[in-house]
ROLUM-87522 format. One record per residue (C-alpha): residue number from 1; x, y, z. Coordinates in Angstrom, 3 decimals. Example, Ala and Ser with C-alpha at 12.3 -4.5 7.8 and 13.67 -1.06 7.14 Angstrom:
REM ROLUM-87522
num  c1  c2  c3
1  12.300  -4.500  7.800 .
2  13.670  -1.060  7.140 .
This chain:
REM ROLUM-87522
num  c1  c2  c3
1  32.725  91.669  84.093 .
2  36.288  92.177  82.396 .
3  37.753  91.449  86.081 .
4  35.565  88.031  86.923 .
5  36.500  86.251  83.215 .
6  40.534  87.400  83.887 .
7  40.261  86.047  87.358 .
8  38.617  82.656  85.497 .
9  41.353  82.346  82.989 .
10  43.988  82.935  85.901 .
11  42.561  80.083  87.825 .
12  42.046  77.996  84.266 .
13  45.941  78.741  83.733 .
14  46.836  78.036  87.392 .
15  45.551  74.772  87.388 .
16  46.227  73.527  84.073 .
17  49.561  73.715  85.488 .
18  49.488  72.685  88.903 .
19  47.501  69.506  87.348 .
20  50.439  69.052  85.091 .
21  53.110  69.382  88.018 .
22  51.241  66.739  89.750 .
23  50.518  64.200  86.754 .
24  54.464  64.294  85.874 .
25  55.504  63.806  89.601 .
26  52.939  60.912  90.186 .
27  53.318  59.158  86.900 .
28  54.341  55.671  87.539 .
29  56.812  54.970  84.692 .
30  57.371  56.589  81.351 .
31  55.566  55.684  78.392 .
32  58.160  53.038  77.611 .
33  58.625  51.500  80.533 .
34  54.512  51.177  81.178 .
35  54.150  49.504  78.035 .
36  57.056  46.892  78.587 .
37  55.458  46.431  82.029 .
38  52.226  45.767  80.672 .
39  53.292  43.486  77.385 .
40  55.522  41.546  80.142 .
41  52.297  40.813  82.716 .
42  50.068  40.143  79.396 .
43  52.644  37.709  78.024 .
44  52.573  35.978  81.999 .
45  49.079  36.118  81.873 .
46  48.901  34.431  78.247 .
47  51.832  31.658  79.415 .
48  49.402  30.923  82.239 .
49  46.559  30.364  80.197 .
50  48.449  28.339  77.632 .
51  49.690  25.622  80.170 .
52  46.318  25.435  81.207 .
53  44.663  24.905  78.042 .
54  47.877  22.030  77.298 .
55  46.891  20.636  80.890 .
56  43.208  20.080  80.411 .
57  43.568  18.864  76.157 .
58  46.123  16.106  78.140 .
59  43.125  14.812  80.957 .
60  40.821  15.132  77.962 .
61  43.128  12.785  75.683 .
62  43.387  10.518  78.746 .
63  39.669  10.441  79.494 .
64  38.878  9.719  75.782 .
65  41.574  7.080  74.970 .
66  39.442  5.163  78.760 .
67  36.734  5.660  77.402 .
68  37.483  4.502  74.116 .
69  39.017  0.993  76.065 .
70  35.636  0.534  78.042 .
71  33.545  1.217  75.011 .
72  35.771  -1.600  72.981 .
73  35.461  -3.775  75.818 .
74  32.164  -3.810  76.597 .
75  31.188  -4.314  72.309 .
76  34.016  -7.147  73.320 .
77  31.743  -9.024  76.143 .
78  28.586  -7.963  74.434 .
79  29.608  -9.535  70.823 .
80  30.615  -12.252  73.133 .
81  27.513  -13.066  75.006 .
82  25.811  -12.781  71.246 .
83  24.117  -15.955  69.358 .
84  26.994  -17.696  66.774 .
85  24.443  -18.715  64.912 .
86  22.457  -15.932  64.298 .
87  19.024  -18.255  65.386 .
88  18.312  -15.797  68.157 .
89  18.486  -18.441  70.955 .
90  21.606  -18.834  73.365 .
91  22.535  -19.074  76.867 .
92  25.334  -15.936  76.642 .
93  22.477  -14.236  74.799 .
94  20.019  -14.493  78.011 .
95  22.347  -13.468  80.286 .
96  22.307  -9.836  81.753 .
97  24.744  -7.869  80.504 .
98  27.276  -6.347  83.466 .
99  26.005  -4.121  86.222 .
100  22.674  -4.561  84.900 .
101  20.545  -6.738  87.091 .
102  19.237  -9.908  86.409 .
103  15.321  -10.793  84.876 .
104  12.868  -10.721  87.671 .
105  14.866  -9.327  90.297 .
């Protein structure tokens, strides 16, 4: 039994080292050099992202400031088409109101 756990640790030994050998010839980069690799592709990555994020908050500011112009002008045309008076009876105040379609239609 003495001669099957030797011949274990032998083979535990042997290839604790051979596994070694192999790990420091197929490593890609020192420790160093791995993390500088990997900070450099995160920081590409995160300069990516960034533009993005500044390209899409600049069509959002664009599609908010039209939106804001057609919402003033249409309160424009509606306030226009509204009675002066206040009496509730007017001509501008029967008409349709744009792309909606006339009364009857």
């Amino acid at each position: 039994m003495s001669d099957s756990r030797g011949d274990f640790l032998t083979g535990l030994l042997v290839g604790g080292v051979i596994g070694l050998a192999v790990g420091v010839l197929f490593a890609p980069a020192p420790g160093e050099e791995t993390r500088e690799s990997i900070r450099s592709r995160t920081g590409g990555a995160v300069g990516r992202v960034r533009a993005s994020a500044d390209d899409m908050g600049d069509r959002m500011r664009e599609g908010i400031g039209r939106a804001r112009d057609g919402a003033s002008q249409l309160a424009s045309e509606v306030r226009s088409r509204l009675p002066l008076g206040g009496n509730g009876s007017s001509e501008a105040a029967d008409a349709p109101l744009p792309g909606s379609e006339p009364a009857g239609s």
